[in-house]
C-alpha positions in Angstrom: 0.7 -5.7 -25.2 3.8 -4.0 -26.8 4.3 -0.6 -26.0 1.4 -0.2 -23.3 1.7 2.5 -20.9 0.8 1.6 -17.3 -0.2 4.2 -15.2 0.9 3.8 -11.5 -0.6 7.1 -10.7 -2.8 7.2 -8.0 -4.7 10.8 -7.8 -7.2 10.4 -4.7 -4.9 9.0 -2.2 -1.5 10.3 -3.3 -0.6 13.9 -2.3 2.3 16.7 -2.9 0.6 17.4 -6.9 -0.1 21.2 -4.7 4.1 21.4 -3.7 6.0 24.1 -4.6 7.7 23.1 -7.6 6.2 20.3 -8.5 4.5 21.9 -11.5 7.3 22.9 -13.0 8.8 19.9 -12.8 6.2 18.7 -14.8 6.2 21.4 -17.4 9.8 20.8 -17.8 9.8 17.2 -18.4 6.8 18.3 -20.7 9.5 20.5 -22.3 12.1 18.0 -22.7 10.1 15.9 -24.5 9.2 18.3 -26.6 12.3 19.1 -27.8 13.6 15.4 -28.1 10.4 14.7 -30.4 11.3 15.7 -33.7 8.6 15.4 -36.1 8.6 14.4 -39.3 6.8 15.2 -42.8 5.7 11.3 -43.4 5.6 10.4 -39.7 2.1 9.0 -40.5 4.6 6.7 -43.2 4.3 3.4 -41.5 0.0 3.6 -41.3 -1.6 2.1 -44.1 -3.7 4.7 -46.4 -7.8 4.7 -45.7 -9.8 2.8 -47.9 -12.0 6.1 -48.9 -13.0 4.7 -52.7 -16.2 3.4 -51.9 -17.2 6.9 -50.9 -16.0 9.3 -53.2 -18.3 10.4 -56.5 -17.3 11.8 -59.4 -17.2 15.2 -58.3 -14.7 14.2 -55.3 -12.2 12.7 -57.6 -12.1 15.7 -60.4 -11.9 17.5 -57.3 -9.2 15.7 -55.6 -7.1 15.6 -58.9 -7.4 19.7 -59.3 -6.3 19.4 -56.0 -3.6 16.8 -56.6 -2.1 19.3 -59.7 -2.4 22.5 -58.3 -5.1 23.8 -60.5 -7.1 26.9 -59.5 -10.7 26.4 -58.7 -13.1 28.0 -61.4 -15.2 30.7 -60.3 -18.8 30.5 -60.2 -20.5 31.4 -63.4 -22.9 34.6 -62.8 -23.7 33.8 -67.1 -27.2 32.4 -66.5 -28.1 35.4 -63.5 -27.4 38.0 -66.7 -29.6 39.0 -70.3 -27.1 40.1 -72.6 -27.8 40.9 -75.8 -26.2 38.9 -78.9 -22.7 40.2 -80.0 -22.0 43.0 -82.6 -21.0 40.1 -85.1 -23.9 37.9 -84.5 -26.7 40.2 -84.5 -28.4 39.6 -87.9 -28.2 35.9 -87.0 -31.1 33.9 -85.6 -29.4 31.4 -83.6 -27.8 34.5 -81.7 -31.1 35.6 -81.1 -33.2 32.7 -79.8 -29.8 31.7 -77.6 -30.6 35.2 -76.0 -34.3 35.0 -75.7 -34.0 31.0 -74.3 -31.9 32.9 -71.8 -34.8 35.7 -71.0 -37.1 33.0 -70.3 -35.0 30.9 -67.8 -34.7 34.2 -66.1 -38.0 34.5 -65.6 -38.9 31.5 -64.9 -36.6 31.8 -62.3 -38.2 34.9 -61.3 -41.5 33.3 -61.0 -40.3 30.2 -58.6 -39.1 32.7 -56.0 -42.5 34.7 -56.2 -44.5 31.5 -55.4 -41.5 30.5 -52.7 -42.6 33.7 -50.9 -46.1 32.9 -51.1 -45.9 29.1 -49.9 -43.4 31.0 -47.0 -46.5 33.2 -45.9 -48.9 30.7 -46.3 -46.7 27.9 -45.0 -43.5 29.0 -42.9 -45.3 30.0 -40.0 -46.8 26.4 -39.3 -43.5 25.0 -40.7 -41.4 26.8 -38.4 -43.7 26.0 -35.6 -43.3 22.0 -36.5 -39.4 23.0 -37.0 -39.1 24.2 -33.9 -40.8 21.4 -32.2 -38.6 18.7 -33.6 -35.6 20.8 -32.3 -36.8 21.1 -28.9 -37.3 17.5 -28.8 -34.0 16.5 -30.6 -32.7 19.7 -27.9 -34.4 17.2 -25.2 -32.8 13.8 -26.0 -29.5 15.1 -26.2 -29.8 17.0 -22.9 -30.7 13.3 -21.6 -27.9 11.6 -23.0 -26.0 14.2 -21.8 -27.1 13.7 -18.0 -26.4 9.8 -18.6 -23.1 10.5 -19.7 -22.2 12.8 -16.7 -23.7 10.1 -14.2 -21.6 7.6 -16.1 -18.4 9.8 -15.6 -19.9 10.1 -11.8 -19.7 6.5 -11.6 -16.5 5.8 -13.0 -14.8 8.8 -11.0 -16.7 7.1 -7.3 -15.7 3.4 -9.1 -11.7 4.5 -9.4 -12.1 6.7 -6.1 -13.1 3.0 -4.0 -10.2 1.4 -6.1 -8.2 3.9 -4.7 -8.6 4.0 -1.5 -8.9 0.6 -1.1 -5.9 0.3 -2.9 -4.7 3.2 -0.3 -5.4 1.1 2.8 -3.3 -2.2 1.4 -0.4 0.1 0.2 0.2 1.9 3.5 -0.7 -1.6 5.6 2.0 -3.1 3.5 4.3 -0.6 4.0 4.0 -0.5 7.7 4.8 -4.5 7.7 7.8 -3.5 5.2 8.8 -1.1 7.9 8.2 -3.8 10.9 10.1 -6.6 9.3 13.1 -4.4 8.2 13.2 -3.2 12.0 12.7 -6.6 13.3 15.7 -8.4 10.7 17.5 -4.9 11.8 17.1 -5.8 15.6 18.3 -9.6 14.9 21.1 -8.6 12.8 22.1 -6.5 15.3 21.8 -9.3 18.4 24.0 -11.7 16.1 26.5 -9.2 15.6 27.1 -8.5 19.4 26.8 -12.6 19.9 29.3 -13.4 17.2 31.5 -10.5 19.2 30.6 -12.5 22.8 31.8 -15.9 20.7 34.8 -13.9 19.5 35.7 -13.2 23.0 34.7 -16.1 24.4 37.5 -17.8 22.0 40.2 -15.0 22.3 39.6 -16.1 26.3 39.9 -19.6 25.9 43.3 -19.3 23.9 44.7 -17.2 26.8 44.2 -19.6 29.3 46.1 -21.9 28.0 46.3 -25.9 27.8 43.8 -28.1 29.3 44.5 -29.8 32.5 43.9 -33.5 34.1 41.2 -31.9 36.5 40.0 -30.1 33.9 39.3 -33.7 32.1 37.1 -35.0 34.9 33.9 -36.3 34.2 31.1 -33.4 34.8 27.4 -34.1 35.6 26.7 -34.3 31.8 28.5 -36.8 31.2 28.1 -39.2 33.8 24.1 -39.0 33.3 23.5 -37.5 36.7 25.2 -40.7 38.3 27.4 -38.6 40.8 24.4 -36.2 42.0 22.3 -39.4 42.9 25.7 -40.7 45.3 25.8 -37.2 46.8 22.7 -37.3 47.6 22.4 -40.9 49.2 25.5 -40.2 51.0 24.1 -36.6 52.0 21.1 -38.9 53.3 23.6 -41.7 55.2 25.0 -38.6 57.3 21.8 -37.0 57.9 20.6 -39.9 59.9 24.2 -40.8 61.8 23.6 -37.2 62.8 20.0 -37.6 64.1 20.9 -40.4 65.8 23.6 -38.8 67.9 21.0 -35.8 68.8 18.6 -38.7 69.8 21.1 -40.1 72.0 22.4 -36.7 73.3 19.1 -36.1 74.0 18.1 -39.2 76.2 21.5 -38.8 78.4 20.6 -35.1 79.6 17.3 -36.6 80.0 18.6 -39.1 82.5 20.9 -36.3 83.9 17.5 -34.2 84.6 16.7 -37.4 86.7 18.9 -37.9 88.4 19.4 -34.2 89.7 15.7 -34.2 90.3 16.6 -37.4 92.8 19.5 -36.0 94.4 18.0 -32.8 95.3 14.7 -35.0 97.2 17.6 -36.7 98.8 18.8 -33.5 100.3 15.8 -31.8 101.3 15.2 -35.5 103.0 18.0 -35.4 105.0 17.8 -31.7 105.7 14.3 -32.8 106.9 15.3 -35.3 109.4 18.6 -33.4 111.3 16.0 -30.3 111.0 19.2 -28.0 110.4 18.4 -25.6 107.5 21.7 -24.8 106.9 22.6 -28.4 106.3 19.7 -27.7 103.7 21.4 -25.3 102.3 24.4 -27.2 101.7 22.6 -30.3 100.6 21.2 -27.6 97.8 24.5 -26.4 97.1 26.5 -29.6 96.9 23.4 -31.0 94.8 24.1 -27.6 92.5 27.4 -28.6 92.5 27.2 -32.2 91.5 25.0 -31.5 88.5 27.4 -29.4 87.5 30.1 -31.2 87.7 28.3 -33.9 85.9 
């Protein structure tokens, strides 16, 4: 719609309207306005007139013209509340005369209709203003009822825009905390590809002061040979595993022999130390056995 006016205003969840200064902020925008808003004599020009024909009597028109020309209003006539006699000039004529006594009459005619209006009022007016009063207290009644329905509508609409509000509220400041967490967040990566695109940087300026490439530097890496040269190492890692297990195995039996045999040489000696029933040639068969097995 052209020239709405949306209000983003939010009175029961946005605060600072109690700041100092903030009301005369206000009061000078107010003022600025005021003084950029000229108005004019036909600023009502561009509305179309009201269609007030159907209503307006005779009366209203003569009146509206007087108005219209400037005319001064005529003042009531106090003629018919007066008995005048007829003029100096027109008192031997008749006409004068009953003009003057028609006017006597109406008088008290007049005179009359009040006297019974009293008496209808004593007779009457208390009852009257009894039934006059009652209709007012009840007319008093209804509008003191619509007035309590209009108050609890207001209530309603007031606790209706209040839940808007707050609901409103919640959403606004949940929203702004995920604006707050997703500018921190594309701040943090932002940040990381900065200091990687510096890393890169000198991970290039490093490169180019190393120099040219050379022929070892060509050879075929694990990547590119599909894990080919890991699997040889291995087997041949394997190969010499067992070659060396072997040899242990073998060391291993040829002390056991040697264990043997100095076990047999040293029953030979206490044998023959035995049988020439010399210790000492014990003790030399011990020591030459000690020596042998040494030796070996």
């Amino acid at each position: 719609m052209a020239g709405e006016v949306i209000v983003d205003a939010l009175p029961y969840i946005d605060h600072g309207y109690d700041d100092v200064g903030v009301r005369e902020s206000a009061l000078a925008m107010v003022e600025e306005e005021c003084r950029r808003y000229r108005p004019t004599k036909n600023y009502l020009d561009h509305l179309p007139l009201p269609a007030t024909s159907p209503f307006e009597t005779p009366l209203m028109v003569n009146e509206f013209e007087r108005i219209q020309n400037r005319l001064p209003m005529e003042t009531l006539s106090m003629k018919r509340y007066e008995l005048p006699p007829p003029p100096s000039g027109k008192l031997g004529e008749v006409s004068a005369w009953q003009e003057a006594i028609e006017n006597s009459m109406a008088q008290l005619e007049h005179q009359c209709v009040r006297s019974l209006n009293l008496e209808l009022l004593l007779d009457y007016g208390t009852e009257a203003w009894k039934s006059y009063l009652e209709v007012f207290t009840a007319m008093q009644a209804k509008a003191q009822l619509q007035l309590q329905q209009l108050k609890k509508d207001i209530q309603d609409v007031n606790w209706q825009r209040k839940q808007a509000q707050t609901l409103a509220g919640e959403r606004l400041r949940s929203l702004d905390a995920h604006w707050v967490l997703l500018v921190s967040k594309n701040y943090e990566i932002e940040t990381e590809c900065v200091e990687l695109e510096k890393l890169v940087q000198a991970a290039r300026e490093h490169l180019q002061t190393l120099g040219p490439v050379t022929a070892n530097d060509n050879a075929p890496t694990p990547e590119h040979t599909n894990g080919h040269v890991e699997e040889d190492i291995a087997m041949e890692s394997n190969g010499n595993g067992n070659s060396n297990s072997n040899s242990n195995s073998s060391a291993s039996g040829s002390g056991s022999n040697n264990g043997d045999a100095d076990a047999d040489g040293d029953a030979d000696a206490d044998d023959a130390a035995d049988a020439n029933g010399d210790g000492d040639a014990g003790v030399d068969g011990d020591a030459a056995a000690e020596d042998e097995s040494s030796n070996e």
